[in-house]
MIVOKE-29289 format. One record per residue (C-alpha): x, y, z; residue in three letters. Coordinates in nm, 3 decimals. Example, Ala and Ser with C-alpha at 12.3 -4.5 7.8 and 13.67 -1.06 7.14 Angstrom:
<atoms>
+---------+---------+---------+------+
|      px |      py |      pz | code |
+---------+---------+---------+------+
|   1.230 |  -0.450 |   0.780 |  Ala |
|   1.367 |  -0.106 |   0.714 |  Ser |
+---------+---------+---------+------+
</atoms>
This chain:
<atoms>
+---------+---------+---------+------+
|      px |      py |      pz | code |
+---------+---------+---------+------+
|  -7.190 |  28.238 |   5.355 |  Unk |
|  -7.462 |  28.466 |   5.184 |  Unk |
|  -7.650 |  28.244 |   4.885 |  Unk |
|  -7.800 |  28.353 |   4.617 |  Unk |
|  -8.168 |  28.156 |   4.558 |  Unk |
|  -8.275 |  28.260 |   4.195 |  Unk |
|  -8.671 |  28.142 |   4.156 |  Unk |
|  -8.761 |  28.025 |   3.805 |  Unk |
|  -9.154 |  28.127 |   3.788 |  Unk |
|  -9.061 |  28.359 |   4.079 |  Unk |
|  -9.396 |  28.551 |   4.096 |  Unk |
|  -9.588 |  28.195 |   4.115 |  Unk |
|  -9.739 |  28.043 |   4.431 |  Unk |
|  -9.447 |  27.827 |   4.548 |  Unk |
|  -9.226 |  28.106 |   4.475 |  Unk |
|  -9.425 |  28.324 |   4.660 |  Unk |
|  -9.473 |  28.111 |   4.978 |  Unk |
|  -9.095 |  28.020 |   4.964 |  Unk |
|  -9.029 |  28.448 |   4.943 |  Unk |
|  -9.288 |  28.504 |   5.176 |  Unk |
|  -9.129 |  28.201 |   5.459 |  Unk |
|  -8.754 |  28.328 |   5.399 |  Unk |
|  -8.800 |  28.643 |   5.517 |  Unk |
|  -9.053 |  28.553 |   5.764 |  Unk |
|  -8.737 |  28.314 |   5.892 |  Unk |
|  -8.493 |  28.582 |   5.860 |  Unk |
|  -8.678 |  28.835 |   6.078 |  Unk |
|  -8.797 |  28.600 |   6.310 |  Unk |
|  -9.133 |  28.641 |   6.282 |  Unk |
|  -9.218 |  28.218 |   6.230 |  Unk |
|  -9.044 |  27.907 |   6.336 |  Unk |
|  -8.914 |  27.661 |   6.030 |  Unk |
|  -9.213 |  27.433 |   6.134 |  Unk |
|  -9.171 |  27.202 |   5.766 |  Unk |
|  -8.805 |  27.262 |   5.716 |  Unk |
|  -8.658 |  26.934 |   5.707 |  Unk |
|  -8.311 |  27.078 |   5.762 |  Unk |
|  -8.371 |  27.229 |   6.086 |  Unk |
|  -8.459 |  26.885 |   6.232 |  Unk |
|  -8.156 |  26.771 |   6.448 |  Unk |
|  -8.054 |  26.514 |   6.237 |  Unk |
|  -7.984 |  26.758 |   5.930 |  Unk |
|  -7.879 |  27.099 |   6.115 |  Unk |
|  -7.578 |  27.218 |   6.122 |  Unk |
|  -7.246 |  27.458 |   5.974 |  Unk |
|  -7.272 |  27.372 |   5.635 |  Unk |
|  -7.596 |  27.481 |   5.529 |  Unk |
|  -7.612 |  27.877 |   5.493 |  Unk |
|  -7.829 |  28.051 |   5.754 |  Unk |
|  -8.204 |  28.188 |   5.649 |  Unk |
|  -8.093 |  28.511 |   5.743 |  Unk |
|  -7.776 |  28.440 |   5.425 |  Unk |
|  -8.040 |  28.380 |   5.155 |  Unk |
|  -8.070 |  28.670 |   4.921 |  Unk |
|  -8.365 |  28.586 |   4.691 |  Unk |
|  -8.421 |  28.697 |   4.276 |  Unk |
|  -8.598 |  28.524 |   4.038 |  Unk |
|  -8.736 |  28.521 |   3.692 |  Unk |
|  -9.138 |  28.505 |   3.588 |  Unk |
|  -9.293 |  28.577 |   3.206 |  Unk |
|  -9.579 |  28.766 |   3.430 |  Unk |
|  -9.565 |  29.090 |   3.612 |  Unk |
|  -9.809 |  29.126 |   3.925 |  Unk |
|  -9.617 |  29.283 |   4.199 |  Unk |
|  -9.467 |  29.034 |   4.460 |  Unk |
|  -9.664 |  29.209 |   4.737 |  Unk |
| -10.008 |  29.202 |   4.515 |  Unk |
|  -9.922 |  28.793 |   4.486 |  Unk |
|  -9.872 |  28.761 |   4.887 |  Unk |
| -10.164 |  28.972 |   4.951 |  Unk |
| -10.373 |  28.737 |   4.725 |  Unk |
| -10.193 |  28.381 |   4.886 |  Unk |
| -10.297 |  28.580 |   5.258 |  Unk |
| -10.640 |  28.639 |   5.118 |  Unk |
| -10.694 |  28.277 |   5.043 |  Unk |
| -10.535 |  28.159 |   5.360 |  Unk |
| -10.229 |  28.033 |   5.212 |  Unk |
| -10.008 |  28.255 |   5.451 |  Unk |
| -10.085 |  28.438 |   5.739 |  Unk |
| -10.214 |  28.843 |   5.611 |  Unk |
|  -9.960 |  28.977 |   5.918 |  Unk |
|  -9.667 |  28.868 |   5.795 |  Unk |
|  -9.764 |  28.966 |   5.428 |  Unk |
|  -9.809 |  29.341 |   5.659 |  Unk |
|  -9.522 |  29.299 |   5.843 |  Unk |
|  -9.286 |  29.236 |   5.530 |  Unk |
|  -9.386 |  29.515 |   5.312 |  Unk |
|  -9.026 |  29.648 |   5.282 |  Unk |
|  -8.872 |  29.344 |   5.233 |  Unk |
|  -9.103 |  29.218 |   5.002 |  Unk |
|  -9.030 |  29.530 |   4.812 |  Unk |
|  -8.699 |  29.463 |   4.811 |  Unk |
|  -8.712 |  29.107 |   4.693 |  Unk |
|  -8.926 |  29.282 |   4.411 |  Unk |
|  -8.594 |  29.507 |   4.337 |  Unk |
|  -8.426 |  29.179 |   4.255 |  Unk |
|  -8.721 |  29.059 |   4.018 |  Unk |
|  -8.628 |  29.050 |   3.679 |  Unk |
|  -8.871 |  28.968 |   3.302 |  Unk |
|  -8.816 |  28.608 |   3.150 |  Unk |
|  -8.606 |  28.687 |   2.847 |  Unk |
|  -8.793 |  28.674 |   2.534 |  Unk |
|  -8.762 |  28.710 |   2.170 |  Unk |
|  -8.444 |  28.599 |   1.951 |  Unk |
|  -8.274 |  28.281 |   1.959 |  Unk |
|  -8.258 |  28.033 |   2.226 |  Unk |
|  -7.847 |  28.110 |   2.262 |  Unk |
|  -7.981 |  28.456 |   2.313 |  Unk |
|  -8.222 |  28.406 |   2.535 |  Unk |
|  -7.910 |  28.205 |   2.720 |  Unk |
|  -7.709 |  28.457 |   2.739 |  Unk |
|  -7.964 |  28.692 |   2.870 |  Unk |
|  -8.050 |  28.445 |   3.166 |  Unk |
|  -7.689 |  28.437 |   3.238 |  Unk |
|  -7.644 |  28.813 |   3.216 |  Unk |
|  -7.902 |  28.802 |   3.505 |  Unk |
|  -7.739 |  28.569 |   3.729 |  Unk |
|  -7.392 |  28.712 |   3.728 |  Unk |
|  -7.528 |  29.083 |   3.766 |  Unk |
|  -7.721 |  28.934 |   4.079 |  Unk |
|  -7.430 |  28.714 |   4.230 |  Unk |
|  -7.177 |  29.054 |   4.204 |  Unk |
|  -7.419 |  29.309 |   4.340 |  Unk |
|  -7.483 |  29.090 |   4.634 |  Unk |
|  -7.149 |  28.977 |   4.670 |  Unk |
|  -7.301 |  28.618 |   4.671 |  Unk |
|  -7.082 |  28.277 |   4.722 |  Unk |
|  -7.263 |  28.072 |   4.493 |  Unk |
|  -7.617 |  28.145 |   4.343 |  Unk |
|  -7.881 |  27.853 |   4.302 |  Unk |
|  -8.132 |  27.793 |   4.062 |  Unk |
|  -8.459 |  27.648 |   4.176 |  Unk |
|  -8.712 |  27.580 |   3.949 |  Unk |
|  -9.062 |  27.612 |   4.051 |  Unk |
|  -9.261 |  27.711 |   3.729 |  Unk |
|  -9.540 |  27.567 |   3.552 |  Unk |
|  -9.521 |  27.184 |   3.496 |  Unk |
|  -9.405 |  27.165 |   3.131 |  Unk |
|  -9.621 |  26.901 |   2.851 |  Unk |
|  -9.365 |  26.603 |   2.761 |  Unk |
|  -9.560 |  26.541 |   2.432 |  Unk |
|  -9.294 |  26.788 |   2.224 |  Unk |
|  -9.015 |  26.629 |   2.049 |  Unk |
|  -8.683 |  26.812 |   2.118 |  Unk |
|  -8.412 |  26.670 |   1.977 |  Unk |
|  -8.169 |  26.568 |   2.207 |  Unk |
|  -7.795 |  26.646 |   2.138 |  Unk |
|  -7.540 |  26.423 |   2.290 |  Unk |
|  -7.273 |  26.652 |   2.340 |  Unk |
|  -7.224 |  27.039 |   2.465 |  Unk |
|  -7.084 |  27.163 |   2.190 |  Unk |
|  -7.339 |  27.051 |   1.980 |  Unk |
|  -7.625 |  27.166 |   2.196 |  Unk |
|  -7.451 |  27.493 |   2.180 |  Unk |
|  -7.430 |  27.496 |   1.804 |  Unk |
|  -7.775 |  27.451 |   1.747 |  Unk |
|  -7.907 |  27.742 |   2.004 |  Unk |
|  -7.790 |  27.969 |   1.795 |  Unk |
|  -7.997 |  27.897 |   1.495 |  Unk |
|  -8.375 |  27.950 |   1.411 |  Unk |
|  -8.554 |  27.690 |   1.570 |  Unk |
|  -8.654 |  27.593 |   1.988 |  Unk |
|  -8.413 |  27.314 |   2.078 |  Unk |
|  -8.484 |  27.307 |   2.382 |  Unk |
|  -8.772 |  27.329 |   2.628 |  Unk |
|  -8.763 |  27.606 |   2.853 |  Unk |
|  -8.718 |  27.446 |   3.176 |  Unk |
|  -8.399 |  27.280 |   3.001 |  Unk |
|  -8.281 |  27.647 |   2.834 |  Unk |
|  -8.314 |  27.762 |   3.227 |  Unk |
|  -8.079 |  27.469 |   3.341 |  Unk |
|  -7.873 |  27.531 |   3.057 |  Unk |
|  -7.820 |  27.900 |   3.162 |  Unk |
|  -7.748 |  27.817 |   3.538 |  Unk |
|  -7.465 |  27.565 |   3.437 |  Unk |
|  -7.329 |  27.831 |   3.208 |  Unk |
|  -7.309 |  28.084 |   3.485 |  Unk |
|  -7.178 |  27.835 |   3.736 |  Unk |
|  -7.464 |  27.787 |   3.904 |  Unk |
|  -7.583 |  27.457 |   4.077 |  Unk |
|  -7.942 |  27.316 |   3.942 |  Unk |
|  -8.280 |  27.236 |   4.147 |  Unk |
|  -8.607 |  27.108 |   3.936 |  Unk |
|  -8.900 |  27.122 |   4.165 |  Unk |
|  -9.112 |  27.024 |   3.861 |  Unk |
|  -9.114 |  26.736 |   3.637 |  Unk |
|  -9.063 |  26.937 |   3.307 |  Unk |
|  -8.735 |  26.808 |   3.132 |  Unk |
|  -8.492 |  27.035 |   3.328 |  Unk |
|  -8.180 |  26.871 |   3.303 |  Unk |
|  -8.225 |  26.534 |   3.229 |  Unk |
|  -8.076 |  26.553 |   2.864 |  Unk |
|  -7.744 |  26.406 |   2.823 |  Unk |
|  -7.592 |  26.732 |   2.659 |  Unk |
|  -7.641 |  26.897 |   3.002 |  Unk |
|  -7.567 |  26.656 |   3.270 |  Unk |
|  -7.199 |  26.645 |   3.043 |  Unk |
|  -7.196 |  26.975 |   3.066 |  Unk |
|  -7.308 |  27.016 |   3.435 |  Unk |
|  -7.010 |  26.753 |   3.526 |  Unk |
|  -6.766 |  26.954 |   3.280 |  Unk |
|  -6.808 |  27.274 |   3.498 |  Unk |
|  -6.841 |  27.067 |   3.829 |  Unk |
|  -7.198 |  27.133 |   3.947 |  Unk |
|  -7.443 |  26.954 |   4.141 |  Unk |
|  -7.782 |  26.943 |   4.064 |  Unk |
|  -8.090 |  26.818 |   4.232 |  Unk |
|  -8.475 |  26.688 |   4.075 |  Unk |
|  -8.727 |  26.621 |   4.034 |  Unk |
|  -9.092 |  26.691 |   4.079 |  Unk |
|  -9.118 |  26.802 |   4.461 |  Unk |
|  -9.292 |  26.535 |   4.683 |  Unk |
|  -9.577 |  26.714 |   4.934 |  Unk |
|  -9.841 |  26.521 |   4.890 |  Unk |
| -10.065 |  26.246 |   4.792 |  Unk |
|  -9.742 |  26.098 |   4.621 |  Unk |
|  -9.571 |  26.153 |   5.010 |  Unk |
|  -9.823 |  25.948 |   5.189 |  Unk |
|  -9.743 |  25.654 |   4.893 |  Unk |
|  -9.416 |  25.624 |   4.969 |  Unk |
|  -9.442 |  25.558 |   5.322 |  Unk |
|  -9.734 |  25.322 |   5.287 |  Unk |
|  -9.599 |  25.124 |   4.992 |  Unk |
|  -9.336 |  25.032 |   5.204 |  Unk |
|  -9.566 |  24.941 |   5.459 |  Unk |
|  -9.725 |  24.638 |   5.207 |  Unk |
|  -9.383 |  24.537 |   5.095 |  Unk |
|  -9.230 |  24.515 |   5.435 |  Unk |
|  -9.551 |  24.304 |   5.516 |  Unk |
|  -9.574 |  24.088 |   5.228 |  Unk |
|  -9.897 |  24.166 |   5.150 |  Unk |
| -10.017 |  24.180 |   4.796 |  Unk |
| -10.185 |  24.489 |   4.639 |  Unk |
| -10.389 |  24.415 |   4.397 |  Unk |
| -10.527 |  24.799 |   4.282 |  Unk |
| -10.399 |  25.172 |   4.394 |  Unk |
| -10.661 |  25.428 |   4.245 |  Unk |
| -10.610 |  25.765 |   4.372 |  Unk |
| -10.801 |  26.087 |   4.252 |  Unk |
| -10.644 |  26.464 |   4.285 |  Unk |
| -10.842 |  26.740 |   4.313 |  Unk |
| -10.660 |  27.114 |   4.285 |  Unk |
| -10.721 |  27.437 |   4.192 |  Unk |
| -10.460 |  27.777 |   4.185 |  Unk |
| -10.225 |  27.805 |   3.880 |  Unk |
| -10.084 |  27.435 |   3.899 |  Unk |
| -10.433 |  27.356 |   3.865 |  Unk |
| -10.534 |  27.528 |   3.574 |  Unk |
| -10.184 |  27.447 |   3.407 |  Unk |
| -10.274 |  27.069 |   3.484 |  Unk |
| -10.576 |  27.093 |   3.306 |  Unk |
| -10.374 |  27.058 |   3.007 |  Unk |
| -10.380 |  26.723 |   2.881 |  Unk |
|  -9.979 |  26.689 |   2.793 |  Unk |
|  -9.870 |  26.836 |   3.106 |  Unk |
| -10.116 |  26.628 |   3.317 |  Unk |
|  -9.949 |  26.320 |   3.198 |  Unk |
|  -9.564 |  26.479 |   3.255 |  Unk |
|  -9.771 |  26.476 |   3.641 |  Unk |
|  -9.957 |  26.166 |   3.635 |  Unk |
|  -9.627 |  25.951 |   3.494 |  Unk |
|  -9.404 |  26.116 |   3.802 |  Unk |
|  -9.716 |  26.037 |   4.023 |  Unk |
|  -9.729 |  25.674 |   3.941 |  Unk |
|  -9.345 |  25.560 |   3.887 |  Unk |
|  -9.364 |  25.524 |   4.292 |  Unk |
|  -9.574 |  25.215 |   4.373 |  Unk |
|  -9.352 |  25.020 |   4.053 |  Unk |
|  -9.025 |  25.076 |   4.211 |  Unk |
|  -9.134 |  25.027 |   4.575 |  Unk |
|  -9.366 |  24.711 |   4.488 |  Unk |
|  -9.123 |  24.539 |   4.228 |  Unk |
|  -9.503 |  24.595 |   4.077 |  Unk |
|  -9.737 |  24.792 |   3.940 |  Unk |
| -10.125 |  24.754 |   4.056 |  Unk |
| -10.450 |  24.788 |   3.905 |  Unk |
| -10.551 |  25.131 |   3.884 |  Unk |
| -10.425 |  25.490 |   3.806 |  Unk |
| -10.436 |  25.832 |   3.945 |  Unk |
| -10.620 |  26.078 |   3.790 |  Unk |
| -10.560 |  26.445 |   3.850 |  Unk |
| -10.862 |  26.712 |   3.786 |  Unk |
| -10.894 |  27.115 |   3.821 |  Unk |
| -11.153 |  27.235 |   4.039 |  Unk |
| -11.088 |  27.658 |   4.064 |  Unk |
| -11.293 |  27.667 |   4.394 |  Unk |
| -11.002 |  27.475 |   4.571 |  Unk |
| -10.774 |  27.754 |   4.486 |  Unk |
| -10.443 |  27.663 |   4.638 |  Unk |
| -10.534 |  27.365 |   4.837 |  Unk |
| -10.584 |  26.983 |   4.712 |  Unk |
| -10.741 |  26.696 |   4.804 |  Unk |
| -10.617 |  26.353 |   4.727 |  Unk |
| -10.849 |  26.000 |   4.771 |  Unk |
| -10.710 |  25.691 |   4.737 |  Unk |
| -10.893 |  25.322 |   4.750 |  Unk |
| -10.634 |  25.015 |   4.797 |  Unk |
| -10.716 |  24.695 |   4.782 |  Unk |
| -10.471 |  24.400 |   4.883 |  Unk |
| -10.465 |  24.064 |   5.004 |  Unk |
| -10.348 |  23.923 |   5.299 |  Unk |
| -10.280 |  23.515 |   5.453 |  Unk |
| -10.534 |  23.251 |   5.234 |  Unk |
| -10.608 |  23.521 |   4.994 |  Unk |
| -10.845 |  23.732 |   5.235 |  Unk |
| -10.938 |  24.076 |   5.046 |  Unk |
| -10.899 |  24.376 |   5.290 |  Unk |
| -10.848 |  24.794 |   5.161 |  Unk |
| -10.745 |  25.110 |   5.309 |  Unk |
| -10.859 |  25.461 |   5.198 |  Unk |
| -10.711 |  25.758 |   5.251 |  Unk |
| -10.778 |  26.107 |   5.229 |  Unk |
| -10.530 |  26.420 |   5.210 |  Unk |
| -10.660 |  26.758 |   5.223 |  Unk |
| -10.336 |  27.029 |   5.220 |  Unk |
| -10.164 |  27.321 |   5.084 |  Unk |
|  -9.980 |  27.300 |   4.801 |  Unk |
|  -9.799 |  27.609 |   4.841 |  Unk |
|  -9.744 |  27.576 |   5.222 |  Unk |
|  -9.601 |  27.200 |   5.180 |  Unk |
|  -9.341 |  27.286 |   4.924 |  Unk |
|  -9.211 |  27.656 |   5.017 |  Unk |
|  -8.998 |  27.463 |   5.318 |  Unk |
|  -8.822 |  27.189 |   5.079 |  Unk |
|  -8.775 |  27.441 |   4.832 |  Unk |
|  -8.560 |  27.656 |   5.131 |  Unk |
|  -8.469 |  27.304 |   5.195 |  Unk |
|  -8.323 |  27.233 |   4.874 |  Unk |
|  -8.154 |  27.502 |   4.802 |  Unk |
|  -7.968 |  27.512 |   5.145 |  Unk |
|  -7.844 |  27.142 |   5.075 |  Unk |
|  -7.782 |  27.203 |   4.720 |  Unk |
|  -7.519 |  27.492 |   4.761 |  Unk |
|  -7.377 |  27.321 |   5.074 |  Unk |
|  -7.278 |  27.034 |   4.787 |  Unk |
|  -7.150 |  27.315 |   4.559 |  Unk |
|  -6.948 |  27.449 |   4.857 |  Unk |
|  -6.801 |  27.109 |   4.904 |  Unk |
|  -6.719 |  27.055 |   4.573 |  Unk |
|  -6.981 |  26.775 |   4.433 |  Unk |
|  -7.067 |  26.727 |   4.102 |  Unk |
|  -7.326 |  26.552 |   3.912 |  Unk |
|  -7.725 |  26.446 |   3.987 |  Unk |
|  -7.781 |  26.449 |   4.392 |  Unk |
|  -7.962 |  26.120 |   4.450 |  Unk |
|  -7.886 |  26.152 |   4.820 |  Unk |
|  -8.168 |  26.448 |   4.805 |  Unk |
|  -8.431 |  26.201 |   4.640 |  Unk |
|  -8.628 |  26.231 |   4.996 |  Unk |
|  -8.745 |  26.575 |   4.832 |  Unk |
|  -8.902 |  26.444 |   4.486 |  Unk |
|  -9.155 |  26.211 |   4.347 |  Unk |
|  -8.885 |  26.086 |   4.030 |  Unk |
|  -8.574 |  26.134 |   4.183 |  Unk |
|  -8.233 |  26.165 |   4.003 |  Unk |
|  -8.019 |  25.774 |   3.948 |  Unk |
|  -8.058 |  25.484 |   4.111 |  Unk |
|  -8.203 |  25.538 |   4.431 |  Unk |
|  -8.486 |  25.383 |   4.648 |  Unk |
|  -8.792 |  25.557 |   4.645 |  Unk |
|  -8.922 |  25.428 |   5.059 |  Unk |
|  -8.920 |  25.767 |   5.227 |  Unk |
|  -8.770 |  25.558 |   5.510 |  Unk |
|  -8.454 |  25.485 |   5.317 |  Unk |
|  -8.427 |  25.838 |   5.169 |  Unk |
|  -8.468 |  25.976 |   5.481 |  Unk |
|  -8.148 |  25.783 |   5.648 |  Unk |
|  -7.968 |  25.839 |   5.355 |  Unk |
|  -8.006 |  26.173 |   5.310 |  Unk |
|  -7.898 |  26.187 |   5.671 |  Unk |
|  -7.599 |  26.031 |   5.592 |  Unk |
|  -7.525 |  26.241 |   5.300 |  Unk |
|  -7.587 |  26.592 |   5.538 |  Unk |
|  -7.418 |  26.499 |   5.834 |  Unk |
|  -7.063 |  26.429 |   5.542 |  Unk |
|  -7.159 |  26.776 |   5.476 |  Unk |
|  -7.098 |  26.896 |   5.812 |  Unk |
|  -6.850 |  26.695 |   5.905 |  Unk |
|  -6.629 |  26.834 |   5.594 |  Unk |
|  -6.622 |  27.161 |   5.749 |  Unk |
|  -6.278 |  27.199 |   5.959 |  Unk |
|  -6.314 |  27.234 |   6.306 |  Unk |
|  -6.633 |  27.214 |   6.291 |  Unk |
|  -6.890 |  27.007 |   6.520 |  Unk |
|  -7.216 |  26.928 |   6.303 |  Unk |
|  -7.432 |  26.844 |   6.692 |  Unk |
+---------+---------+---------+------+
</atoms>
């Protein structure tokens, strides 16, 4: 079942990592150590092998793939022998590479995107190709306009002026060249009514958004903790400290709050609340691709007694996401291949502001996403998911 995994920001650190793992995976070289779906409770036929992922992508900047994994090895991101050891199939992945269409309209632009994806699902001979988006976090501040229908949204690409943002022209051009959806980020993507109708129309699943590998993991398993407990919080602060291109994009006062807003929505739905305090997110360049997180909570326990917890998470951005991103796309064409439609809420396990209504205790994702997978396998004929 070879699957096509087409990277939106493709030359970008996730991206990278995610290239850099697959192959890794494929020649044997690592073990899935991070890869959710090679846990017993998720494994089996109807997720396509490692060694079936043929990887492309799209990125507006040009540095060769190797030059990228050489720089991630340098900074300790991934290990410098694999970087050695895949030279030729890192050049290979480069083969499949391809310049963000620019210029003219946005229908252009489109139908450049989805000249890209067909080309790469023919010469590869490809099943199904999925779309994952891992490029920079988008600002929310910019008024698009949304459109409530397909044809209208497709009317108004042709003319003059940006309808959409470019994280929504990207899911746009996956659904028109049949090709399931994954937002890693919380830019827009599809979350405009226009393209979920059109998404159903063509029957394709998609999956978002805003991957979860970090401080925002560690909330969702304690928040549950306080509920469970019935203890009352009474503030969640939380400081983020990063560096490497997420970093410096976050630095960016719109797009920090597109993060912050996905950061925070947590603790409300857990709680049925939402604390004192906020979480503040800062660039520091000497942290390159690794983060720290500190968080102070304060709560209250029997006759009102104060008490807090503090944390501290100290990771790899790139190295935490690159296995859900395999993850995700493994799950998400397994759907396609089983014919679902529509937003994936059973995959809200992976994201800070998952898709629909949907818990957001990594407890309850995790036993539902279970659920969903083992349906997955179980569909197959003949076939014995353990």
């Amino acid at each position: 079942m070879r699957t096509g995994v087409w990277l939106v920001g493709a030359r970008g650190s996730v991206a990278t990592t995610s290239i850099v793992g697959a192959l890794a995976l494929r020649s044997g070289l690592t073990g899935p150590t991070g890869c959710v779906t090679e846990l017993p409770d998720l494994r089996g036929p109807a997720l396509p092998a490692f060694g079936d992922l043929v990887l492309g992508g799209h990125d507006v900047v040009t540095t060769p793939l190797a030059k990228r994994a050489e720089a991630l090895a340098a900074a300790g991101v991934v290990p410098a022998r694999l970087v050695d050891a895949l030279g030729a199939e890192l050049a290979a992945v480069e083969g499949e590479l391809r310049p963000a269409p620019t210029g003219g309209t946005q229908a252009e632009r489109a139908a450049a995107t989805v000249a890209d994806l067909t080309a790469f699902r023919q010469r590869h001979d490809l099943a199904r190709v999925v779309v994952v988006n891992v490029s920079a976090t988008e600002p929310t501040a910019v008024p698009y306009p949304a459109h409530a229908d397909p044809a209208a949204l497709r009317a108004a690409l042709t003319g003059a002026d940006e309808v959409l943002p470019t994280s929504s022209l990207y899911a746009y051009a996956a659904i028109e060249a049949g090709c399931p959806y994954v937002d890693f980020t919380p830019s827009t993507g599809l979350r405009l009514p226009a393209l979920a109708a059109l998404a159903d129309e063509r029957g394709l699943p998609y999956a978002g958004h805003d991957g979860k590998t970090g401080e925002t993991l560690v909330k969702s398993v304690l928040a549950p903790m306080f509920a469970m407990r019935h203890l009352a919080v009474r503030s969640w602060s939380g400081t983020n400290l990063l560096g490497g291109g997420d970093g410096a994009t976050l630095a960016d006062p719109a797009a920090n709050a597109a993060k912050v807003a996905s950061k925070q929505r947590v603790l409300a739905e857990i709680l049925g609340y939402l604390p004192q305090g906020g979480t503040r997110i800062d660039y520091v360049e000497e942290l390159g691709d690794f983060k720290t997180a500190w968080d102070l909570i304060t709560f209250a326990g029997f006759l009102g007694t104060g008490m807090r917890l503090e944390f501290t998470w100290h990771g790899c951005d790139s190295a935490l996401a690159a296995p859900l991103v395999l993850d995700l796309a493994r799950l998400t064409a397994a759907a396609h291949a089983a014919g679902h439609r529509g937003p994936l809420e059973e995959l809200a396990f992976f994201f800070k502001d998952p898709l629909g209504e949907t818990t957001h205790s990594l407890g309850d994702q995790w036993h539902r996403l279970c659920a969903y997978t083992r349906g997955l396998h179980e569909g197959i004929p003949g076939a014995d998911p353990r």
